[in-house]
C-alpha positions in Angstrom: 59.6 -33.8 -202.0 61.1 -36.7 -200.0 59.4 -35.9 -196.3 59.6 -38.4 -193.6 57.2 -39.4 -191.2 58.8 -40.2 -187.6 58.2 -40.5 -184.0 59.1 -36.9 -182.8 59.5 -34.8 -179.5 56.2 -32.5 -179.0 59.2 -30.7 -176.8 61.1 -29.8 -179.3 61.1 -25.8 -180.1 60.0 -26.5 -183.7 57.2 -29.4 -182.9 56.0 -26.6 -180.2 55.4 -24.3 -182.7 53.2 -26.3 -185.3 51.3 -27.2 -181.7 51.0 -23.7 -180.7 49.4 -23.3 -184.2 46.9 -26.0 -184.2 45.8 -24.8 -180.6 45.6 -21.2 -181.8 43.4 -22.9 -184.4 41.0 -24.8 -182.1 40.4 -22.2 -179.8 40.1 -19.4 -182.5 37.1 -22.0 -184.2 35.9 -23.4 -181.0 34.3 -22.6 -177.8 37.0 -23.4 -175.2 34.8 -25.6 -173.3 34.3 -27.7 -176.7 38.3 -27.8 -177.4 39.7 -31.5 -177.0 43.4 -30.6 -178.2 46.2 -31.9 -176.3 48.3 -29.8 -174.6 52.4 -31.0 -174.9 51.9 -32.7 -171.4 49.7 -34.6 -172.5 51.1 -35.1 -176.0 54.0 -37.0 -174.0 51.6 -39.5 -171.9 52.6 -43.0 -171.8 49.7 -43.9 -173.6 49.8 -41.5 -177.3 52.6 -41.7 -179.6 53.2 -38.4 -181.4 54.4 -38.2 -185.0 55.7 -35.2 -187.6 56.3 -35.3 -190.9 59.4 -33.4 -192.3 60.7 -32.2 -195.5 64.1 -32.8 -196.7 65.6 -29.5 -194.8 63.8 -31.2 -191.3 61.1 -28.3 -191.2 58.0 -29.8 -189.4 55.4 -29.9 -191.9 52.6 -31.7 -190.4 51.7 -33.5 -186.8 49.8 -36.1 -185.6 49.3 -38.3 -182.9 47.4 -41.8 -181.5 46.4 -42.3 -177.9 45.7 -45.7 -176.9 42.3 -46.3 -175.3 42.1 -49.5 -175.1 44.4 -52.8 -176.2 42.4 -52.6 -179.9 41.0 -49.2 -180.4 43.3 -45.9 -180.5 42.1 -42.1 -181.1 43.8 -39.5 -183.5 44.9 -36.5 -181.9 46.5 -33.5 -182.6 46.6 -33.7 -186.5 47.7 -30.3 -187.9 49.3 -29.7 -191.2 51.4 -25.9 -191.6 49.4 -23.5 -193.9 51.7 -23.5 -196.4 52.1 -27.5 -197.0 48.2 -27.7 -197.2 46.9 -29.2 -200.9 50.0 -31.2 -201.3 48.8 -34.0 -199.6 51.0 -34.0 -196.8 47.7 -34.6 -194.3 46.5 -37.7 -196.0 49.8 -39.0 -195.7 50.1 -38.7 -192.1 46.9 -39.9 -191.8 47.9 -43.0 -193.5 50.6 -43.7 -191.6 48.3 -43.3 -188.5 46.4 -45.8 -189.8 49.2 -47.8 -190.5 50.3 -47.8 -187.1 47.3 -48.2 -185.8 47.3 -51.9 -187.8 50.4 -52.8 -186.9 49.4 -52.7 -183.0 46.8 -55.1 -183.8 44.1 -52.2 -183.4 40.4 -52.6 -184.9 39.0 -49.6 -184.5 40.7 -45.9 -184.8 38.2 -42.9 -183.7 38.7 -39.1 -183.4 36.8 -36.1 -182.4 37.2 -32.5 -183.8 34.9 -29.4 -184.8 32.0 -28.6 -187.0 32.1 -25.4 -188.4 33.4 -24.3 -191.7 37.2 -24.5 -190.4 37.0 -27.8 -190.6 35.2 -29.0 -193.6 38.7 -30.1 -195.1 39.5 -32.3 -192.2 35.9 -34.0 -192.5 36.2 -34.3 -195.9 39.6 -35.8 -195.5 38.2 -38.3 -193.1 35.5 -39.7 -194.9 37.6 -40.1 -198.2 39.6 -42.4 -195.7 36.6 -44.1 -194.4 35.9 -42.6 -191.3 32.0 -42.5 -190.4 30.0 -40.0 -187.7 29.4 -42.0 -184.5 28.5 -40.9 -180.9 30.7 -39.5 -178.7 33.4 -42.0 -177.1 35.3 -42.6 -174.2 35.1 -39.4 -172.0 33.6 -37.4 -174.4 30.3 -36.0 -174.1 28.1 -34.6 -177.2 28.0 -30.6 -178.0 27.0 -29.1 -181.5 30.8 -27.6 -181.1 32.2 -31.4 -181.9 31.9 -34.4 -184.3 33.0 -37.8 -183.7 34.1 -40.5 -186.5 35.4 -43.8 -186.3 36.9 -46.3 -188.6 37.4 -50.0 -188.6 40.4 -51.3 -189.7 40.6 -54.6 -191.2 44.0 -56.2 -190.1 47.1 -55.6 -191.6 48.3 -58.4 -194.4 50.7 -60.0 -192.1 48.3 -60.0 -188.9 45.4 -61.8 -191.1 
């Protein structure tokens, strides 16, 4: 499968429905008042840079997205993979390309929040494969036993060292 990982529209009728599933998702596993998901609004802030991932025939596979905090530390947002292109490792790769990007700023740290129940023991396993550790809350966020927070640091890429 030769899918391709791109800056994308979260406008675009296909984009919105992958985002319509992944906030289905949080609120379905997660008290509303513990759901930090973006809305599209907010996926098209200055400040985050939203990505998909699709497969040969353009169908939107997986999405994901960085907000910038601050000049050297971004967050993950919004990472949702389809049901049916889970186990194929279509998540890790767009996490690795998040984490790419997030070198190629010049970024040191890269931190996200998401939920704790058994809906998400995939994503936390997938996280800590990739080096992500539990930390307190960041930025705005305030602790509830509804969320987790991770962050990472990222060693610079080879031609930033």
């Amino acid at each position: 499968m030769a899918e391709v990982i791109a800056v994308d529209d979260p406008r675009a009728d296909d984009v919105r429905a992958v985002l319509a599933r992944h906030l289905t998702f949080a609120y379905d596993e997660t008290p509303a008042e513990a759901v930090h998901a973006l809305d599209i609004d907010a996926l098209v802030a200055p400040d985050v840079t939203f990505f998909s991932c699709r497969d040969e025939a353009g169908r939107v596979l997986a999405v994901g997205a960085l907000k910038q905090l601050d000049t050297r530390h971004v967050e993950i947002k919004s990472m949702h993979t389809i049901a049916e292109a889970r186990g194929t490792g279509i998540g890790r790769r767009m996490l690795q390309h998040l984490l790419a990007e997030a070198r190629g700023r010049g970024c040191d740290r890269v931190s996200l929040e998401t939920g704790t129940g058994p809906a998400f023991a995939a994503a936390h396993a997938l996280y800590a494969s990739a080096g992500f550790e539990s930390c307190p809350p960041f930025g705005d966020y305030r602790p509830t036993p509804h969320n987790t927070f991770m962050t990472m640091a990222l060693t610079p890429a080879p031609d930033q060292r």
